[in-house]
C-alpha positions as CSV (number, residue, x, y, z in Angstrom):
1,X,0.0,0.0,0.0
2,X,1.2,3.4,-0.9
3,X,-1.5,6.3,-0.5
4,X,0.7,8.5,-3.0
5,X,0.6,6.1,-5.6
6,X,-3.2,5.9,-4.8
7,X,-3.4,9.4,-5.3
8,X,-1.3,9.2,-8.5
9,X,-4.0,6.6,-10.0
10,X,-6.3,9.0,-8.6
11,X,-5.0,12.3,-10.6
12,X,-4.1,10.2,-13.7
13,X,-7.6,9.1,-13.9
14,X,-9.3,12.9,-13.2
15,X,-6.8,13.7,-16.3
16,X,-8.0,10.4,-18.7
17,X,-11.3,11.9,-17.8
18,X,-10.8,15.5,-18.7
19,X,-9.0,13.8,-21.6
20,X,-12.3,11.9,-22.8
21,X,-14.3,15.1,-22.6
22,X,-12.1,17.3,-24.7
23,X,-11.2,19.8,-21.8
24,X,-7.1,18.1,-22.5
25,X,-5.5,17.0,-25.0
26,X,-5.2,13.4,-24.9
27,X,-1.7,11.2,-24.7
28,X,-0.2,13.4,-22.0
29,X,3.0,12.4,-20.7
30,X,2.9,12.3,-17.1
31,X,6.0,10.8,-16.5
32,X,7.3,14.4,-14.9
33,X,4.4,14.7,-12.4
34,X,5.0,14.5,-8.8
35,X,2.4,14.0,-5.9
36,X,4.1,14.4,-2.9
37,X,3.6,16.4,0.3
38,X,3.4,20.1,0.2
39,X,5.9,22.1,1.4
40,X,3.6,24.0,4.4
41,X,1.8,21.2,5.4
42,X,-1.3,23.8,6.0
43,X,-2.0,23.8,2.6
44,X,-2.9,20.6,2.4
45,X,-2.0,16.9,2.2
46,X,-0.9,16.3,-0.9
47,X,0.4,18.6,-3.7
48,X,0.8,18.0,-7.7
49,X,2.9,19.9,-10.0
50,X,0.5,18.1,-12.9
51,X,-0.3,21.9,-14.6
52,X,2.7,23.1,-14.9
53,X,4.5,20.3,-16.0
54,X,1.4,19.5,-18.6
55,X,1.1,23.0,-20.2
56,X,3.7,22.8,-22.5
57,X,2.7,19.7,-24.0
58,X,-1.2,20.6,-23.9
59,X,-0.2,24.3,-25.0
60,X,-2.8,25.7,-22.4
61,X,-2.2,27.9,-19.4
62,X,-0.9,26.1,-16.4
63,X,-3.7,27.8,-14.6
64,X,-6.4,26.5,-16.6
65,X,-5.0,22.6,-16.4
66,X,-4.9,23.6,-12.6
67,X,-8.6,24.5,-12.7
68,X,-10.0,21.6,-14.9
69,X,-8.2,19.3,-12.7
70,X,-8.9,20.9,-9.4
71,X,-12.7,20.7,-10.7
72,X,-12.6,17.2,-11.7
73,X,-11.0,15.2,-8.9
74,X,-12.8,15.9,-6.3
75,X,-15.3,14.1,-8.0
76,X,-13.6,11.0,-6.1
77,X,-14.9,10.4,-2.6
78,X,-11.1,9.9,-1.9
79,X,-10.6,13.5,-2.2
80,X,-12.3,16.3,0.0
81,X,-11.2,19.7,-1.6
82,X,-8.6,21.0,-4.5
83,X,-7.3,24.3,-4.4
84,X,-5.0,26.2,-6.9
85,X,-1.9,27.6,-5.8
86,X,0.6,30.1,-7.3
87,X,1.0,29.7,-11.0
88,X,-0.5,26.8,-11.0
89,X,0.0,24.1,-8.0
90,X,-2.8,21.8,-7.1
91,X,-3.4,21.3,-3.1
92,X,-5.5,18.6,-2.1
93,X,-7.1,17.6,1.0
94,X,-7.9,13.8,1.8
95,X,-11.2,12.6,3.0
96,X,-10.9,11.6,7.0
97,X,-12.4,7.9,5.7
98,X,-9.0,7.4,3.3
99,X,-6.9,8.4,6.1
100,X,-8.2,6.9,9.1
101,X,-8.4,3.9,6.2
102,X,-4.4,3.7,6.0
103,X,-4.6,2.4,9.8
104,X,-6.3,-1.0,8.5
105,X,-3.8,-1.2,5.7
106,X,-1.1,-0.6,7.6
107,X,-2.0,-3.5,10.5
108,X,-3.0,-6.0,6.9
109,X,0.6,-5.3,5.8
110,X,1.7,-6.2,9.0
111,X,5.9,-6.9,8.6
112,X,5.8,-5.8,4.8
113,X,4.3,-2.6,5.8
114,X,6.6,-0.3,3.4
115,X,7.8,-3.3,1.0
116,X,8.2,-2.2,-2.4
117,X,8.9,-3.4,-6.1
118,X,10.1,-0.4,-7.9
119,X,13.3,-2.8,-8.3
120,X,12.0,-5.6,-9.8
121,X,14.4,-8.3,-9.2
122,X,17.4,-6.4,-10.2
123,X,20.3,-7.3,-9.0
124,X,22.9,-5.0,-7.0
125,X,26.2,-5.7,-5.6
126,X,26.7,-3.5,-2.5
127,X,30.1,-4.3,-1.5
128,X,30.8,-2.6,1.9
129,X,33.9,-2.5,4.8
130,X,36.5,-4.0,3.0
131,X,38.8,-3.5,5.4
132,X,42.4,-4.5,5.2
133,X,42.9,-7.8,7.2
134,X,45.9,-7.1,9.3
135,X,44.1,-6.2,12.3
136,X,41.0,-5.5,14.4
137,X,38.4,-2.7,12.5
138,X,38.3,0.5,14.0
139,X,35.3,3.0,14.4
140,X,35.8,3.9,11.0
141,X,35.2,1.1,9.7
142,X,32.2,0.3,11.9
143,X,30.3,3.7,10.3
144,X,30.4,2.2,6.9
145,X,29.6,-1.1,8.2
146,X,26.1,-0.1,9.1
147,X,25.8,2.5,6.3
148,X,26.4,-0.4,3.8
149,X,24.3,-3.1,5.5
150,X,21.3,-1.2,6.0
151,X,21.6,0.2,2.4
152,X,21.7,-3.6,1.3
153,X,18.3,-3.7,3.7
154,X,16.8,-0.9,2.1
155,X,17.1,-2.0,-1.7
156,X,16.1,-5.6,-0.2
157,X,12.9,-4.1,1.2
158,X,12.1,-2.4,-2.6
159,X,12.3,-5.3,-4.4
160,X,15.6,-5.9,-5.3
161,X,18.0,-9.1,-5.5
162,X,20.9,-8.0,-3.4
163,X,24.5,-9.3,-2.8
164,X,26.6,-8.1,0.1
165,X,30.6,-8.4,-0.9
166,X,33.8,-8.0,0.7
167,X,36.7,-7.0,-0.6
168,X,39.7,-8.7,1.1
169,X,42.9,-6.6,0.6
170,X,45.2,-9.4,0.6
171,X,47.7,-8.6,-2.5
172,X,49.6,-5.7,-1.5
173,X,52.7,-4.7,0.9
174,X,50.8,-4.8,4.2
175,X,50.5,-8.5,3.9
176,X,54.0,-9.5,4.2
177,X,54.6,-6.7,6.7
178,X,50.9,-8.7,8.1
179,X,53.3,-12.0,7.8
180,X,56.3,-10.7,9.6
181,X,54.6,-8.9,12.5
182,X,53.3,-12.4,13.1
183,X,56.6,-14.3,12.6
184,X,57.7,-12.3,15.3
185,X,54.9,-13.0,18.0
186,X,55.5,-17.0,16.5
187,X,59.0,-16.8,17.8
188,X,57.9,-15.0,20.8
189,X,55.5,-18.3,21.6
190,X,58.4,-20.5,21.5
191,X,60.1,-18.1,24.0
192,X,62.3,-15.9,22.5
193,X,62.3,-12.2,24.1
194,X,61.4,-10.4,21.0
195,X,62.1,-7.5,22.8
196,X,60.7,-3.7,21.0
197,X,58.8,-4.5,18.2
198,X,61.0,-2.8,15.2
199,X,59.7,-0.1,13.3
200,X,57.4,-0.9,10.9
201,X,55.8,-3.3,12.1
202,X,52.2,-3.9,13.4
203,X,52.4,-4.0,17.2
204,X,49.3,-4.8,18.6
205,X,48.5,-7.2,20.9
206,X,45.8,-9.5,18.8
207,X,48.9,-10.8,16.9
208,X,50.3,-12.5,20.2
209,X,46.8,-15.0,19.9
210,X,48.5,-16.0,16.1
211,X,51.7,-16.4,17.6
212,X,50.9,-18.9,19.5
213,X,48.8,-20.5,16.8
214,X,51.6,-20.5,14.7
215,X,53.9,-22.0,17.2
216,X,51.4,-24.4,18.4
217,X,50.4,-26.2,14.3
218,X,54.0,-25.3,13.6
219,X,56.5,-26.0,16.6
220,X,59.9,-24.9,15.8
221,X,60.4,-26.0,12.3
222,X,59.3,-22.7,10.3
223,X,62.8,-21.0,12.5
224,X,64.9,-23.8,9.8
225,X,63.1,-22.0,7.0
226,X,64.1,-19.3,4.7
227,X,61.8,-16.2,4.8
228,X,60.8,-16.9,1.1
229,X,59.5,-20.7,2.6
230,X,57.9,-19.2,6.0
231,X,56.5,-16.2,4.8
232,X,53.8,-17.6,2.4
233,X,53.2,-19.9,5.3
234,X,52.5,-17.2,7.3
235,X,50.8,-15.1,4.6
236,X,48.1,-17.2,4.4
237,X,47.4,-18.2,8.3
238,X,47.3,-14.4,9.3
239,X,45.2,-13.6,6.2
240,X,42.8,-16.6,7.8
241,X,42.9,-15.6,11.3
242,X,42.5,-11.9,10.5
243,X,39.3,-12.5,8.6
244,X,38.2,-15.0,11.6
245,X,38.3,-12.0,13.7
246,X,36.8,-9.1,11.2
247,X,34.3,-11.8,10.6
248,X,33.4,-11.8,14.5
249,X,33.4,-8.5,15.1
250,X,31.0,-7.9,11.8
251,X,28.8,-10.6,13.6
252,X,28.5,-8.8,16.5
253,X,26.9,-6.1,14.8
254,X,24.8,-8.6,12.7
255,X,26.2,-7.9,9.4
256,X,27.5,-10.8,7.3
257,X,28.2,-10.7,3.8
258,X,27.2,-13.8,1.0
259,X,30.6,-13.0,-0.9
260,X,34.1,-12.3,0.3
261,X,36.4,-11.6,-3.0
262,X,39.9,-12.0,-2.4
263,X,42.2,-9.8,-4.6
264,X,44.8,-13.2,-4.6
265,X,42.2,-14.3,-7.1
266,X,42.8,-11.7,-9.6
267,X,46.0,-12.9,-10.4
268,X,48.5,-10.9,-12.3
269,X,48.3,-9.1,-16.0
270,X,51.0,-11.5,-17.3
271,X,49.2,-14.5,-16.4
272,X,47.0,-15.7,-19.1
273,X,43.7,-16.1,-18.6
274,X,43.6,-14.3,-14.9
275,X,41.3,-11.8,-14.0
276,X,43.6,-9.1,-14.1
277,X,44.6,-10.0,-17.7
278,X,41.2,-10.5,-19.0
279,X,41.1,-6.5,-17.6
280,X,43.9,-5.6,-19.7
281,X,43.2,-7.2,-22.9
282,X,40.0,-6.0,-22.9
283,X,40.2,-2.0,-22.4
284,X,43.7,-2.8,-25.1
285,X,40.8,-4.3,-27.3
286,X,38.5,-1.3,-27.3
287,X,41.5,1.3,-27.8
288,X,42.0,2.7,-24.3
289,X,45.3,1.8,-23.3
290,X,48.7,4.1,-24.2
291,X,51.7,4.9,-23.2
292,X,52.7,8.0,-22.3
293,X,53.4,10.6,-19.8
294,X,51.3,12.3,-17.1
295,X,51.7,15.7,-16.7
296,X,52.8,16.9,-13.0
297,X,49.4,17.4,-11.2
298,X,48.7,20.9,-9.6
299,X,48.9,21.1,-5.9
300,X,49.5,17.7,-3.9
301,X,51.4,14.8,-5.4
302,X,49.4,11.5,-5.6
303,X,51.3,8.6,-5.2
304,X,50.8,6.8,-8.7
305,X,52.0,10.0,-10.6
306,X,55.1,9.5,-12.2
307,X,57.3,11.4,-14.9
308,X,58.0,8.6,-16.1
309,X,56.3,7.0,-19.0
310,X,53.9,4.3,-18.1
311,X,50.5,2.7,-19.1
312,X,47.8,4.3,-19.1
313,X,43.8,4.5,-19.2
314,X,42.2,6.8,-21.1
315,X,39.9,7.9,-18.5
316,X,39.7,11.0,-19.2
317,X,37.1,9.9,-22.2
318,X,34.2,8.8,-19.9
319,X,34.6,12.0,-17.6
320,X,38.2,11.5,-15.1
321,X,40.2,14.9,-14.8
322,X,43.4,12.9,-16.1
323,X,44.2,9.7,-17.6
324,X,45.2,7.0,-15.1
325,X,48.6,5.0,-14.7
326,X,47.8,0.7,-15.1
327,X,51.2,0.1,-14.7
328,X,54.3,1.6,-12.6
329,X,57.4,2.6,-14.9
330,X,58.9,-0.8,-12.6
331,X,55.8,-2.7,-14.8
332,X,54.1,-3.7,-11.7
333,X,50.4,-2.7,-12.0
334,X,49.0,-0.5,-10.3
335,X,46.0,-0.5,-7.1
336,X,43.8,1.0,-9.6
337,X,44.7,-1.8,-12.3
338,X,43.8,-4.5,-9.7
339,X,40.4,-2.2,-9.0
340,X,39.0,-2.1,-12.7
341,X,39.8,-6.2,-13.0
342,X,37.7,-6.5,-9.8
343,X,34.6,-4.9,-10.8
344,X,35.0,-6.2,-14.3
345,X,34.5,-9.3,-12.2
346,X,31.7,-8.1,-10.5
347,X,29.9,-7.0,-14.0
348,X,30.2,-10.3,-15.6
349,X,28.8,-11.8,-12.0
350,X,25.5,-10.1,-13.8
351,X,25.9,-7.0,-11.5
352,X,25.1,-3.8,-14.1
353,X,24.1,-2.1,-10.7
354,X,27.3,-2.1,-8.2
355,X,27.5,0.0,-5.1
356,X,31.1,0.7,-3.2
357,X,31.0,1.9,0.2
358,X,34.2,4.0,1.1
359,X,36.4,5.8,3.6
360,X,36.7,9.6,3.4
361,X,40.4,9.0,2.3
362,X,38.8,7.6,-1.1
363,X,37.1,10.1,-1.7
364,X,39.9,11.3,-5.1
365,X,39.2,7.8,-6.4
366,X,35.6,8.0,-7.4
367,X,35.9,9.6,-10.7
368,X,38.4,7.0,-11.8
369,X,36.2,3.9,-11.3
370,X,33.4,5.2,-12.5
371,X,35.1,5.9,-15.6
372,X,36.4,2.1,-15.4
373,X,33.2,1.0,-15.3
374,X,31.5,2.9,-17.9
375,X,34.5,1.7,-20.1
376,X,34.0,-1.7,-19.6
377,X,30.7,-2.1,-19.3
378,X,30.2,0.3,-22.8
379,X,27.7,2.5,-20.3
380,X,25.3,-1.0,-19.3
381,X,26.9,-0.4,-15.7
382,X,26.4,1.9,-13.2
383,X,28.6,2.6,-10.4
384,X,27.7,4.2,-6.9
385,X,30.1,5.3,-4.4
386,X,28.9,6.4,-1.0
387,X,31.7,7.9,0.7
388,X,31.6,7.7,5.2
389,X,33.2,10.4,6.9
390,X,34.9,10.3,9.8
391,X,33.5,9.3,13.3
392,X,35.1,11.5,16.4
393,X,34.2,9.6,19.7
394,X,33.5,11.2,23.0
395,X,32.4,10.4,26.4
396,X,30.3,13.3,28.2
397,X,32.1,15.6,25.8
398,X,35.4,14.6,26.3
399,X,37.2,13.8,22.9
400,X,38.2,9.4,23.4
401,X,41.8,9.1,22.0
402,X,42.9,5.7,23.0
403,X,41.3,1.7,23.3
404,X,42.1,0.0,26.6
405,X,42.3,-2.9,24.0
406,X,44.5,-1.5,20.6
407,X,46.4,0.3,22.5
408,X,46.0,3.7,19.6
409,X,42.5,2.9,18.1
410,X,39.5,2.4,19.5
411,X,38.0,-0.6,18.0
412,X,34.9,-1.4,16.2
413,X,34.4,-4.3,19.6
414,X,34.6,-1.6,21.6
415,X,32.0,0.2,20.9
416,X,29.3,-2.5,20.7
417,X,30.2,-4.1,23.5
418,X,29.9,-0.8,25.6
419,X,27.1,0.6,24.1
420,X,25.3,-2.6,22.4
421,X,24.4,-3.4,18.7
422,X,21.0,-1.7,18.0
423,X,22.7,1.5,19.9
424,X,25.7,1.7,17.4
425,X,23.8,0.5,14.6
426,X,21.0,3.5,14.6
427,X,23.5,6.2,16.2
428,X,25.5,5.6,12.9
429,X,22.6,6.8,10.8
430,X,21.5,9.3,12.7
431,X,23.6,11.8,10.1
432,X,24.2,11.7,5.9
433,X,26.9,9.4,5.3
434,X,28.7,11.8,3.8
435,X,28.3,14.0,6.8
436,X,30.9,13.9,10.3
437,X,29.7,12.4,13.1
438,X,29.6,12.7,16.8
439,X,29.4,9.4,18.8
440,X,28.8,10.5,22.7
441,X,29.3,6.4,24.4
442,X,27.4,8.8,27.4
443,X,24.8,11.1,25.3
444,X,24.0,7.1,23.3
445,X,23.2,5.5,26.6
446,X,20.9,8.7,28.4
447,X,17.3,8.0,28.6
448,X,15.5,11.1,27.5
449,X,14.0,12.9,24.0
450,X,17.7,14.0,23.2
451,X,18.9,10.2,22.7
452,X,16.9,9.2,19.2
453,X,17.5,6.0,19.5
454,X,16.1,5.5,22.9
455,X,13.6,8.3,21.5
456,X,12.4,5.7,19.1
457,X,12.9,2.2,20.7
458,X,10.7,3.9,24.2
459,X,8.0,4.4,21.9
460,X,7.2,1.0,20.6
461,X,8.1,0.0,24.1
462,X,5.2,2.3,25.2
463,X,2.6,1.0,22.9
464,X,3.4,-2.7,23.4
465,X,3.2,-2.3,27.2
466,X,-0.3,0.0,26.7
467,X,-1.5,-3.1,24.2
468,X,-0.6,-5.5,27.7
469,X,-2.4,-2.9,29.8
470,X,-5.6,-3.4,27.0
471,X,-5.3,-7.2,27.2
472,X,-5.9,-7.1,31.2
473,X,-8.4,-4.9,31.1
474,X,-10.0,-6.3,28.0
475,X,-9.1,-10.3,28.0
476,X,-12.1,-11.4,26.0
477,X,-11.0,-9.3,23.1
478,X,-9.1,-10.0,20.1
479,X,-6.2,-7.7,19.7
480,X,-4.4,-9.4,16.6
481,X,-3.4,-7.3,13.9
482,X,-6.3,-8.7,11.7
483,X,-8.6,-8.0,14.3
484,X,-8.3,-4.5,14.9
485,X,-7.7,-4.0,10.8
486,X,-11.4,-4.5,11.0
487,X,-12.8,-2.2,13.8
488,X,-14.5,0.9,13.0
489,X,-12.3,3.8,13.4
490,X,-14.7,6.5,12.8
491,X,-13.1,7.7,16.6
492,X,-10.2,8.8,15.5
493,X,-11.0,12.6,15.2
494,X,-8.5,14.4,17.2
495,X,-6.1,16.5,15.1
496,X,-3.2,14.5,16.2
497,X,-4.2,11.1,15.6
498,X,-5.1,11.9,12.3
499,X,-2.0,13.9,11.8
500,X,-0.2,10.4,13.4
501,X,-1.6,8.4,10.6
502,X,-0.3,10.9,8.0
503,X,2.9,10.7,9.1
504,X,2.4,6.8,8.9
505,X,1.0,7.2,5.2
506,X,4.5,8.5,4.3
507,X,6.6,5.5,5.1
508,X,6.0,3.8,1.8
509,X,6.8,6.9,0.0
510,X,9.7,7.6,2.1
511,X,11.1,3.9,1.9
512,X,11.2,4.2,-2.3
513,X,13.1,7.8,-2.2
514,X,15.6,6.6,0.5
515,X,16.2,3.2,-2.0
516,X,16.4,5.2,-5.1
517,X,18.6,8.0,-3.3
518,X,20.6,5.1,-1.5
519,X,20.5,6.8,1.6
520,X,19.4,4.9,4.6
521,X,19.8,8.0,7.1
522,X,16.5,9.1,5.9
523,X,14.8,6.1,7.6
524,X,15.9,7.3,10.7
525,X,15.0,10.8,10.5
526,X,11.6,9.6,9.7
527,X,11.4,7.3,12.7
528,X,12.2,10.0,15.1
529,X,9.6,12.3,13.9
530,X,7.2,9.2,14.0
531,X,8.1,8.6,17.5
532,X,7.8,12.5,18.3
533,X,3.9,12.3,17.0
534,X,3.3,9.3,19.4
535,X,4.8,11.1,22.1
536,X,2.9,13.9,21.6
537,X,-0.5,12.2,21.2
538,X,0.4,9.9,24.7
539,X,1.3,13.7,26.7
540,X,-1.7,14.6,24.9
541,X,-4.1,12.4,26.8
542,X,-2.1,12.9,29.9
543,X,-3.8,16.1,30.1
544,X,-6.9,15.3,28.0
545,X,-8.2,11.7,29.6
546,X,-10.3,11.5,27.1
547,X,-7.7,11.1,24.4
548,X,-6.4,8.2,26.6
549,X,-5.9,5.1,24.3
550,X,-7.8,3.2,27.3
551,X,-11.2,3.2,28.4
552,X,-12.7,0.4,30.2
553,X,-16.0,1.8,29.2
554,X,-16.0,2.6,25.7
555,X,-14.3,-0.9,23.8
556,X,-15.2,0.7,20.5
557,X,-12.9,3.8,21.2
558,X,-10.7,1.8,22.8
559,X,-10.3,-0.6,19.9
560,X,-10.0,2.3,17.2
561,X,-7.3,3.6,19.3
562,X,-5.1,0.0,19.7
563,X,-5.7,0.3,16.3
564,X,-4.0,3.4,15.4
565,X,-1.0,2.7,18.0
566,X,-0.6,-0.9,17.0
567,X,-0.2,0.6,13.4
568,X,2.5,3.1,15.0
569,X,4.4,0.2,16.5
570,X,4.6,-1.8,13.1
571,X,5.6,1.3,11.2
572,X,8.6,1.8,13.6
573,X,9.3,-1.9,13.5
574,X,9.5,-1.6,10.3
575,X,11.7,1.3,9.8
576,X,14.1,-0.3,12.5
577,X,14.6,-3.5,10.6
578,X,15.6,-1.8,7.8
579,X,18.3,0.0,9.9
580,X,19.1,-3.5,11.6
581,X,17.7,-2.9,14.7
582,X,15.7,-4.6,17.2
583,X,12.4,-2.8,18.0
584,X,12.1,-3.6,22.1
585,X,8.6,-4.4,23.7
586,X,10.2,-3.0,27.2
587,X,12.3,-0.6,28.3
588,X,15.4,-1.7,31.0
């Protein structure tokens, strides 16, 4: 159910009409009309753009489309009034039975409540953290952990066919240095004092766990070894237990992901038939390859510029500033080489839709690798990045510099288990990906308005211990969803329960933009505000008793009002499962 769409069907029906009679032309493209919610919400609760956007094409004055129209549709008992606005807006006004009307559709829906198909099957690759395995993930990483697994929630919940992918880093330099820092910790298990940890090297403590590992499958005999015979040994056991642990820490916040991609597998551009060849030969095979010589960029240096001659991508045809190196002037190719053979991967997977979830410190890469893709996909693939900024952690205000755990980070463990799952998980959207953000671990864990997520979660909590209160009072009565889809709400009269179920009527609406937008923040902002109407309606009847949702001696207005809250509670359950959270029935 989607009351704007309803509405749509609505309007493009008044038009058909008009149509028929000779007051419009007829084949009007209406692909360019909105019906949405008015700006000022006193005008009215729904607004069209229909006239304006029609008058070109029906070479009338918006105004007089505006009038026909406005004459016409409230012909439809789903309408109540139609007024003309400005040059040529149409305000409408709902009937109270369509609204109150949305209550029942919204307990029918029950979990699907919101569910959409504007997707149709497709299917997207969101590929999100990615972190480099050679140690535990940091708050960082933990910001576009959530981003990108309630993204992947999002487009599930709009119909589409969704994949969530890791990319495991585990081709470049950090890997041996990975390998070394553990070799050290293995020779610490037999019992050598390894003394400082050299320069260099990773020094954290969750290596000492490998160590003994090591030592333990191992015993002494990788110390008779060469380094080239121990360290591909070692390579692959710290690759293994560093994804053990990123893969814990992920579960923790209930995110796990159907594909993890190693970049091992993409082999190298001189091995035939690899992934990384395939790359080469076929951007060679469409012209785009050259060799030649960057100019010196303006301002800061990246690191694959060289005045050197090397390979390159013509990037600049499908919109890059520059042309981009595939090879170093050494012939080793380059991170961004290894990048295009990846998502060529990921397009012959049957993934025209792909969607990469990033650090702020990538945020210089985008143009390139969406000019990769266009180039190998010939423009059938789409690339989305979503960049996370930074997270700056506090505690009552005070900036948090260190982990009593990482010893220079504070970990993405650390945070969920002070704070809990749901916590992190909706704090994190409280703010535009693209946006900084404040974590407080004392402001997250405060009960009152100013925490949203206890905001939120305290207001299903409410209704669900109301619908226990109703169930004591009223034990004979059915309070199932389908049961109270079918009592008569003609009750419901007060300004704010109406302007509750409004807000409810919304969330289909809302669900489709924040899918087509990718931008799962927005679900969040709407829940809050949902919340802040049930609030208000509860303080409402605290000083009204008559709005009270309970009275002992009027079931029917009783019942309409179960009704209406139960309808809340699904809404924000719904909204909170898209953001991975856990809607509570009682607050501790």
């Amino acid at each position: 159910m989607n009351l704007f769409s309803d509405i749509r069907a609505v309007l493009t029906a008044t038009i058909d009409s008009l149509a028929d009679a000779g007051t419009l032309p007829g084949g009007l493209d209406l692909g360019n009309v909105t019906v949405e919610p008015p700006r000022d919400p006193s005008h009215g609760d729904i607004a069209t753009n229909a006239a304006l956007v029609l008058s070109k094409q029906a070479k009338m004055k918006p105004r007089e489309i505006a009038d026909a129209i406005a004459g016409a549709i409230t012909a439809d008992a789903a309408i109540e009034s139609a007024d003309v606005a400005g040059p040529g807006f149409i305000n409408l006004r709902l009937s109270a039975d369509l609204m109150r009307a949305q209550v029942s559709g919204v307990l029918a829906a029950g979990d699907t409540f919101g569910d959409a198909d504007i997707g149709a099957g497709r299917k997207v690759n969101v590929e999100y953290v990615s972190a480099n395995p050679t140690g535990p993930m940091h708050v960082g990483h933990c910001r576009g952990s959530v981003f990108g697994d309630a993204l992947a929630n999002l487009l599930v919940k709009t119909g589409h066919d969704v994949t969530r992918e890791y990319y495991i880093n585990d081709a470049g330099g950090q890997i041996g240095v990975l390998a070394r820092s553990a070799f050290l910790r293995y020779r610490e298990a037999l019992g050598e004092d390894i003394g400082e940890i050299p320069e260099g090297l990773y020094p954290g403590d969750y290596l000492v766990p490998l160590g003994k590992d090591l030592a333990a499958r191992h015993g002494d005999t990788l110390l008779a070894m060469s380094e080239d015979e121990w360290l591909p040994i070692v390579k692959t056991a710290s690759i293994d237990a560093m994804m053990a642990m990123i893969k814990d820490d992920l579960a923790a916040l209930n995110i796990h992901h159907e594909v993890f991609f190693s970049e091992r597998d993409l082999g190298e551009p001189e091995q035939q038939g690899s992934k990384l060849a395939e790359a080469f030969d076929l951007l060679e095979s469409k012209g785009l390859l050259y060799t030649g010589v960057l100019e010196p960029p303006k301002g800061k240096t990246p690191d694959d510029w060289e005045p050197r001659p090397q390979l390159l991508f013509k990037a600049t045809e499908f919109g890059d500033d520059v042309d981009r190196p595939m090879k170093k002037s050494d012939g080793s190719h380059t991170y961004f080489a290894a990048d295009i053979a990846y998502h060529l991967d990921k397009y012959r997977r049957g993934f025209g839709e792909m969607i990469d979830v990033w650090g702020a410190d990538h945020a210089g890469y985008i143009k390139r690798m969406q000019a990769a893709v266009k180039a190998l996909s010939d423009g059938g693939g789409s690339l989305d990045v979503k960049i996370c900024q930074m997270v700056k952690l506090y505690r009552g205000g005070e900036p948090v510099k260190m982990s009593k755990r990482a010893g220079e980070f504070v970990t993405l463990r650390d945070v969920v288990d002070e704070v809990g799952r749901d916590v992190v998980r909706f704090i994190m959207l409280t703010r535009k990906n693209d946006a900084p953000l404040d974590f407080d671990f004392k402001a997250v864990m405060e009960q009152s308005k100013d925490n949203p997520v206890f905001y939120v979660q305290y207001a299903h909590a409410r209704i669900c211990s109301v619908l226990r209160l109703a169930a004591d009072d009223f034990p004979d009565a059915d309070l199932s969803n389908a049961a109270l889809a079918g009592v008569d709400l003609a009750s419901l009269e007060d300004e704010a329960e109406l302007a509750l179920i409004k807000q409810m009527a919304a969330f289909p609406r809302l669900v489709e933009q924040a899918a087509v937008a990718h931008e799962p923040h927005r679900i969040a902002f709407y829940l809050q505000e949902l919340a802040a109407g049930f609030h208000a309606l509860w303080n409402k009847g605290k000083d009204d008793a008559r709005l009270r949702f309970i009275h002992t001696d009027q079931p029917g207005v009783t019942m309409a009002r179960l009704a209406l809250i139960r309808a809340v509670a699904i809404t924000l359950a719904a909204g909170l499962h898209v953001l991975g959270v856990t809607p509570v029935e009682e607050m501790r």
